[in-house]
N, C-alpha and C positions, 0 to 999 in steps of 0.2 A: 951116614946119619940120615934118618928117614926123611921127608919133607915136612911131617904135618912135628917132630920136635926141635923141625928149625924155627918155624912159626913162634913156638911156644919161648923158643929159647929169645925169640929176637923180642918177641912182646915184653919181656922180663926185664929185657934192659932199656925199652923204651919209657916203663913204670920204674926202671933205679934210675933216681936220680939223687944229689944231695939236695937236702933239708933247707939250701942257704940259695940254691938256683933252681930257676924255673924250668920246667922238663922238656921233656922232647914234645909231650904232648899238651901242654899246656901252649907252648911256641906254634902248636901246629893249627890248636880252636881258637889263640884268643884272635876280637872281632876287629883290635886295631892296638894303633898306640894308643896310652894316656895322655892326658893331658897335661900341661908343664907343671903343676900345683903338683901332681901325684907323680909324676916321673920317677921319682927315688922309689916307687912301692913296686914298678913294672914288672920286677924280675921275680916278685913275691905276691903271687896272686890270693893265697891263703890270707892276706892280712885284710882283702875286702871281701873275700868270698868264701862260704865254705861250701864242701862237697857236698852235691845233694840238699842244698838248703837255701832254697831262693829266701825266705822270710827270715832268716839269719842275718840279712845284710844290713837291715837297717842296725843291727846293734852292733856290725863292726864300724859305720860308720859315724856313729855317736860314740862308741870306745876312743874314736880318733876327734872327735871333734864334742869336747867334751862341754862346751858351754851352749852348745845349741842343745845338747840332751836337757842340761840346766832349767833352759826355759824351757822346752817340751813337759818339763817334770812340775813348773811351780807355774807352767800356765802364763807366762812370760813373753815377751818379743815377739818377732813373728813368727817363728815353728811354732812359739805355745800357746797362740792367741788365733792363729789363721787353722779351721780346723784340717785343710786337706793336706797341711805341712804337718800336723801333729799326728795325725795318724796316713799318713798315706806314706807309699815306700822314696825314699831319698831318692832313688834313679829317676823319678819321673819328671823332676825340676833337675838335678843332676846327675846328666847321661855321662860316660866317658868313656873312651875307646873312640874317641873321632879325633884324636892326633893332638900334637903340642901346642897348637894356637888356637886350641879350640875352648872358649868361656865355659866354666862350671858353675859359674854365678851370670845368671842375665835376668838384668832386674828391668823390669820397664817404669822407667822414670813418669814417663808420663800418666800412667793409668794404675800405680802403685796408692793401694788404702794406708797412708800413713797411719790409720787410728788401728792398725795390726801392730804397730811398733808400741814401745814404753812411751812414746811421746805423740799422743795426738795432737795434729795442728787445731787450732784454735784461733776466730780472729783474724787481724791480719796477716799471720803465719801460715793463711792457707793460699796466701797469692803471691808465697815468694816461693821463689828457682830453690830445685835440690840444690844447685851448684853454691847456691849460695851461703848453704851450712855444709853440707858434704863436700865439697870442692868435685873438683873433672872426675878424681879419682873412682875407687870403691872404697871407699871411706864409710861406712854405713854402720859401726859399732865402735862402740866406747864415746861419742862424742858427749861433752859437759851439756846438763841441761840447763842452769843455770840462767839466768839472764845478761849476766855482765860476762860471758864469755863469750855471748854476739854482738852486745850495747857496750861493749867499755869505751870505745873508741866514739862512742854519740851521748855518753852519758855528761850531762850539762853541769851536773854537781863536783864532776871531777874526782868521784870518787868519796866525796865529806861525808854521803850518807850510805857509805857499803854497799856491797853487791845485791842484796834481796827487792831489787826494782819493783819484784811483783808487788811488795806492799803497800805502794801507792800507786804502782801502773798494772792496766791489762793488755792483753792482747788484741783487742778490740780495734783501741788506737792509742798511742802513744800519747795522747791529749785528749781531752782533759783528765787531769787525775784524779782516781775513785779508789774510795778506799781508805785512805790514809784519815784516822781518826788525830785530829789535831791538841783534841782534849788530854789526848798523854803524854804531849806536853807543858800540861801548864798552865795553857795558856786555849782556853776552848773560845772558837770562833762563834759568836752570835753576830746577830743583827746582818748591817751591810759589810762585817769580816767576814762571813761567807761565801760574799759574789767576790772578793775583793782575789785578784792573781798572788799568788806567792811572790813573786818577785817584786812587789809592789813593797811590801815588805822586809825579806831577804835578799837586799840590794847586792846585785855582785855574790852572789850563791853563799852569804853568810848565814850558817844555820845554826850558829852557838853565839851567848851571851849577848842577844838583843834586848833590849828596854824592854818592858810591859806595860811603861805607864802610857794615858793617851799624850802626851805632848811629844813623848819619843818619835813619836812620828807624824803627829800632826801639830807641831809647835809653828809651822809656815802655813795653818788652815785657821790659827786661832785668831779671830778677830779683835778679840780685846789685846792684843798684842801684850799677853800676861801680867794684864792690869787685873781679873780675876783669880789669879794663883795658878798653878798647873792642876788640880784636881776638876779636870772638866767633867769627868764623870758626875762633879755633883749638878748640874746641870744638862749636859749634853747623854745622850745615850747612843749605841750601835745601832739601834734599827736607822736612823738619818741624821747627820751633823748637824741638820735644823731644827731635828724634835727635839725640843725644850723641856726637860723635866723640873725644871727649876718654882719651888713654892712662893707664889710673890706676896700670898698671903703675909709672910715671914716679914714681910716689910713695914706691914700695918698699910696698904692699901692692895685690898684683895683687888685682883681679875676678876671682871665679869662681865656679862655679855660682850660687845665688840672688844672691849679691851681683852680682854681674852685669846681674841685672834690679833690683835694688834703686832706687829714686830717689835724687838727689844726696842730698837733706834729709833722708832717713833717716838717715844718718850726722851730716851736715854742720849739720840745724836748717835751720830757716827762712832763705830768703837768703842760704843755704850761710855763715850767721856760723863754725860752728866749723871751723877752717882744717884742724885737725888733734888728729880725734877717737881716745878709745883705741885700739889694735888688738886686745883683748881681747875674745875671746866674749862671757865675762860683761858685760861694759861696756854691749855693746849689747842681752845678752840676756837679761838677769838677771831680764824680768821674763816670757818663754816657758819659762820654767826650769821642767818638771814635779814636780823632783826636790827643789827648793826647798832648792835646795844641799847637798844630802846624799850627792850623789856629788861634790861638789869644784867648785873652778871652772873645771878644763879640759874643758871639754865637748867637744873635738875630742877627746880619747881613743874618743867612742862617734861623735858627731855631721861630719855633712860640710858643706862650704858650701852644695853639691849641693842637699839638702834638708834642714830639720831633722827630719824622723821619718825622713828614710833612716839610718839607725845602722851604722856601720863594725864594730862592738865585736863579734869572735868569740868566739862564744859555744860553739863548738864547740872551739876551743885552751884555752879560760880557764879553762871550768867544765868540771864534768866530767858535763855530759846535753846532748851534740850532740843538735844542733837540726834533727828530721828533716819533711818534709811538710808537716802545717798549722801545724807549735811554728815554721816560720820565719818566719810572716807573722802570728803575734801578737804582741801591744804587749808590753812589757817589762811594763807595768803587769798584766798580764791572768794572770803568776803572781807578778810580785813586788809582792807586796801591801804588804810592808814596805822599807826600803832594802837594798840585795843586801849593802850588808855591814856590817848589824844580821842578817837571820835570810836563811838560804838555806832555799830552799820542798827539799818532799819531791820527789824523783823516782818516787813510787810513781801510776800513770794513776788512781788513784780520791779524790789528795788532791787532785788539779784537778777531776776529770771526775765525780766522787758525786753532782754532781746532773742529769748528762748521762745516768746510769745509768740504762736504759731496765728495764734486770732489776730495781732496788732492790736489789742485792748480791746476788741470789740467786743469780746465778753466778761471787760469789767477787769477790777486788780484781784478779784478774790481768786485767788488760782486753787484753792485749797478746795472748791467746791466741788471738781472733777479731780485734778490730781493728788496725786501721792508722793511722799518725801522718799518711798521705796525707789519709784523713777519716775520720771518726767512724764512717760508712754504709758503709765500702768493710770489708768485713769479708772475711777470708783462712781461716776455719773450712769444710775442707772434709767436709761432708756427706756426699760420696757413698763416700770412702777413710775417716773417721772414725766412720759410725754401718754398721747395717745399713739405711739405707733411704736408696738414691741418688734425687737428689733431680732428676727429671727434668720436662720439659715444665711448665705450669705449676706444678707445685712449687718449679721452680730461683727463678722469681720471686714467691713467696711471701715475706711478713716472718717471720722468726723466732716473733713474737708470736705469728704466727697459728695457730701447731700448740703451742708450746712458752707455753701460757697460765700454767704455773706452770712454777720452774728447771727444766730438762732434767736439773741432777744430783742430784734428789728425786724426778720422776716422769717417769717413762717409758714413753713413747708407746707403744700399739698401732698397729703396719701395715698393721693393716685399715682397708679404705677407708668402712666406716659408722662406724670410730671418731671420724673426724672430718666425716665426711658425712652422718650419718644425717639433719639438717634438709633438707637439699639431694636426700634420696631421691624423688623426685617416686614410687615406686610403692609409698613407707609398709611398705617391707620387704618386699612380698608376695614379689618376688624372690631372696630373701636377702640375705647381706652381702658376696658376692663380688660389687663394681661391675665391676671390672676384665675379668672374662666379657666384656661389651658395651663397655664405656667406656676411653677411656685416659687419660692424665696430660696430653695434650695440650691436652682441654678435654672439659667436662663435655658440652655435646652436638655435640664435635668427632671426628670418624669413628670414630661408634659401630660396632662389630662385631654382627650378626647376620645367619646365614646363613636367613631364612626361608622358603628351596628346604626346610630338613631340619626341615617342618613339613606336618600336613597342609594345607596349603594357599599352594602354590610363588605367589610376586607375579611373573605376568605380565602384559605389555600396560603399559595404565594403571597399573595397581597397582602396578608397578615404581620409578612415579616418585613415588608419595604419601607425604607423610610417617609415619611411624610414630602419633602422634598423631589422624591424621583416622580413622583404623580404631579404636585401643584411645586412646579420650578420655579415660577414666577411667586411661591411663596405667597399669593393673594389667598388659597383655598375658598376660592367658589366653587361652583359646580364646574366641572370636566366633561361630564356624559356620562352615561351607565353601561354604553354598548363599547367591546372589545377595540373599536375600531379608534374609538375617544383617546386611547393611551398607543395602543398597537398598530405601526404602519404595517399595510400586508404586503411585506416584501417577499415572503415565499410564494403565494398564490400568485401573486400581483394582477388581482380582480379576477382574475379567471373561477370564480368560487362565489362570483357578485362584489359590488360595492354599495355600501361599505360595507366591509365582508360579516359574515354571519359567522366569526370564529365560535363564540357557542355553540355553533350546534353542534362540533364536532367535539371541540377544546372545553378544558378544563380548567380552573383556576389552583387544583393541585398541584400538576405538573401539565405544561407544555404539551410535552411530544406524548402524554399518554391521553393518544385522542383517538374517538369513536363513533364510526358513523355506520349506519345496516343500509347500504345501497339499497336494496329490495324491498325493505318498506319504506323507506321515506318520499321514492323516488316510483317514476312508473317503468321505469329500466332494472329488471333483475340482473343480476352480474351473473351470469353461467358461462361451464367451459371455460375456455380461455380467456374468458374478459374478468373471472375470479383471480385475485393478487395483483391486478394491473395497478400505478399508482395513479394517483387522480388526475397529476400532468398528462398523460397517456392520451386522456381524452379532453379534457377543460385545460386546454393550454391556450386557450385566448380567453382576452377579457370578456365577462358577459353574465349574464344570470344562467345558469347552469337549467334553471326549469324552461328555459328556452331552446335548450340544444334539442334537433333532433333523434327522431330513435332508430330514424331507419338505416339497414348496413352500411347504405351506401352514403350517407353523411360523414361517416367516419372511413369507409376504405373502397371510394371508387376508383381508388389511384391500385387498389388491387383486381379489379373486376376483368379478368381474361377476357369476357365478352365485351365488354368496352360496351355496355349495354344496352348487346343485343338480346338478351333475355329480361328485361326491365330491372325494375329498383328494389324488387322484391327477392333478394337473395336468398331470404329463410325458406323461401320453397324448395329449393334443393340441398340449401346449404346450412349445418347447424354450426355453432359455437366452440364444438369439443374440438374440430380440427377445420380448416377450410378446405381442405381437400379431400372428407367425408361428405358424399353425396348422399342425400335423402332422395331414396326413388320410391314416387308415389304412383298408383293406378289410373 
């Protein structure tokens, strides 16, 4: 037999194989064992793979796993809701051919999107352990979503109100409960039933055949200890067990003003015993009675329900001293000392007010001729139409006291202004006693008048802006002097420039330091060469009159003279100004 139909003939039986075992060459490519899930299919590779068909596989393996196609198909769990499990190939989450202990499912607990699943966490469902719904296991489908088949065992009702927890709890927290409409039962919560715990109510988790009525459960809050009937409603309401609906109208004596806010048992006694107390003022008030019964006992002639010191009682009809300004807002007690009808007080303002009396009587009992019943301080004497001396700028608010130190109709003031100023003179007279010249009424050192242009010596520049005091300290304003040296010590020259120094002729009274002086002409010393920019210390540094100094070089630099002079005192014959060490040579 040739070689190349042994080949042929051996390849033929490495491709016969039966239909039910895996072949010689299937044995000889595949890449491992399966793994222990799939073991039974190892001998039958056609049931995961077909020939020549890598994109086939995913539909053998939904052939076999027929509820994960389910959800791929309706969009469901995690293949049908996660997109790279719905369409991407099954081998690439599960690999196989790495042997019998090897995971075809590895889920990572930790960093797994539950909201891929039917069940998104929600709540506080998102900070509890898988383990604690899936257990250690792979437990990861068919679990109940239900509520009562994680809560039965913490459900506080035991069960009385069925499994659909969601209806009155969420997820959020377990407390407080939202949701739960109470109105269909029957029985809808207003008022403070609202804030009020369920269990406050459903004592011991009884959630059938409770009372409705209020006494059912507040017959140990009722204070009439069911001397009113059990229909509290018809007085009490849900918004508070003190708001009172109750019409007292109905009784034939209406509520109003303070009785209004009155408590029941103020009338009625503890436990509202007395059914049906006087209707008389005194009855109830005999004992806020200031009068201590000596105006009678119908107190409503003065008194209102309103308030008991608001007082009805016109006093302006009855008596005969209406009641003007501050007489309406004091106490009855505050003139009637005694009862109003044992003694009627005086109408005269000094039999009340003689010790309010700031004068001591010395101007007289008429108080009405300066004051006002509006107040004591609001006085109507006018000053400027009743004396000769109108009372302006600070005078208008001036106290009376302050000028009128004994009665004004005993002594009578002078209108000179040192009459009453002469402490307050700051120049001790020297001025005279006409302040007014300088000063007004407006204020003592408020826009003083003086013209001091019509003196010898007009305030320009600077001066303009200085107060009057930094010149005359002594506050006398006489003459000072005219000349710079009057105000200004010369402390920068200090005499070298003469005394008392001629700051004029250089200085200004603009500014200071913008000063001007032309050496060359004022002077019979030209500044050239190098004696131009020198400052004035340079040469006038001792005291002295400046037209005194000499001119010749050697006054100023024989401490420079090389010859120690033996070519005399006359330097400029050799020597100029621009340098001293340029020599002039002459013929």
């Amino acid at each position: 037999m040739g070689k190349a139909l042994r080949l042929v003939l051996l390849l033929l039986a490495l491709l016969a194989a039966p239909v039910f075992a895996q072949s010689i060459v299937e044995r000889l490519i595949t890449p491992g064992p399966l793994a222990g899930a799939h073991a039974k299919l190892e001998a039958n590779c056609s049931a995961c793979h077909s020939s020549f068909q890598k994109t086939a596989q995913n539909g053998k393996c939904i052939a076999c796993h027929k509820a994960v196609g389910t959800d791929i198909a309706r969009g469901q769990g995690y293949h049908g809701k996660f997109a790279p499990a719905r369409t991407g190939a099954c081998k690439t989450c599960h690999s196989d051919h790495k042997g019998r202990g090897f995971g075809l499912v590895r889920l990572d607990r930790a960093n797994f999107n539950h909201a891929f699943s039917n069940y998104p966490l929600t709540g506080a469902h998102q900070r509890v352990t898988c383990t604690a719904c899936h257990g250690t296991g792979n437990n990861y489908k068919g679990l109940a979503r239900d509520c009562a088949t994680c809560h039965a065992r913490k459900d506080p009702h035991r069960g009385q109100l069925g499994r659909a927890c969601q209806s009155c709890h969420v997820t959020a927290a377990w407390k407080p409960v939202q949701g739960f409409n109470h109105t269909q039962t029957g029985f809808a919560l207003t008022g403070a039933h609202r804030a009020a715990a369920c269990m406050s109510c459903h004592v011991g988790q009884r959630w059938k055949g409770l009372g409705r009525t209020c006494v059912a459960c507040h017959a140990g809050d009722d204070a009439h200890k069911g001397r009113r009937g059990t229909n509290c409603a018809s007085c009490h309401g849900t918004t508070a067990w003190a708001s009172v609906s109750f019409d007292h109208s109905t009784t034939g004596f209406p509520l109003t003003g303070g009785h209004a806010d009155a408590a029941c048992t103020a009338c009625h006694g503890p436990g509202n015993a007395i059914k049906n107390p006087a209707r008389s003022c005194n009855s109830c008030h005999a004992r806020n009675d200031v009068h201590k019964g000596q105006n009678g006992p119908d107190c409503a002639t003065c008194h209102t329900p309103r308030n008991w010191q608001q007082i009805s009682f016109n006093h302006d009809q009855v008596a005969a001293f209406p009641l003007r300004g501050a007489h309406r807002t004091a106490t009855c007690a505050a003139c009637h000392k005694q009862p109003a009808k044992a003694a009627k007080p005086s109408t005269a303002c000094s039999s009340c007010h003689a010790a309010d009396d700031a004068h001591k009587g010395g101007n007289g009992p008429d108080c009405g001729r300066c004051h006002t019943t509006t107040a004591w301080k609001s006085v109507n004497f006018n000053h400027n139409s009743m004396t000769g001396f109108p009372l302006v700028g600070k005078h208008a608010q001036a106290r009376c006291e302050a000028c009128h130190v004994q009665p004004a109709d005993q002594v009578k003031l002078s209108t000179q202004c040192g009459a009453c100023h002469a402490k307050d003179d700051a120049h001790a007279g020297k001025l005279g006693g006409d302040c007014q010249r300088c000063h007004s009424a407006d204020g003592w050192a408020v826009g003083v008048r003086f013209d001091h242009a019509l003196t010898r010596f007009p305030l320009l520049g600077k001066h303009a802006q200085q107060q009057c005091g930094a010149c005359h300290v002594d506050k006398s304003f006489v003459a000072k002097g005219v000349t710079c040296a009057s105000c200004h010590d010369d402390t920068h020259h200090a005499g070298a420039l003469g005394t008392p120094a001629p700051c004029q002729t250089c200085h200004n009274s603009t500014n200071w330091a913008a000063w001007r002086f032309d050496h060359d002409r004022s002077t019979r010393f030209a500044l050239t060469g190098r004696h131009q920019g020198l400052i004035c210390s340079a040469c006038h540094s001792r005291p002295g009159d400046p037209a005194k100094l000499g001119s010749q070089c050697v006054d100023c630099h024989r401490r420079n003279d090389v010859h120690r002079g033996g070519f005399g005192e006359d330097c400029a014959r050799c020597h100029v100004t621009t340098s001293f060490h340029e020599i002039l040579l002459t013929k």
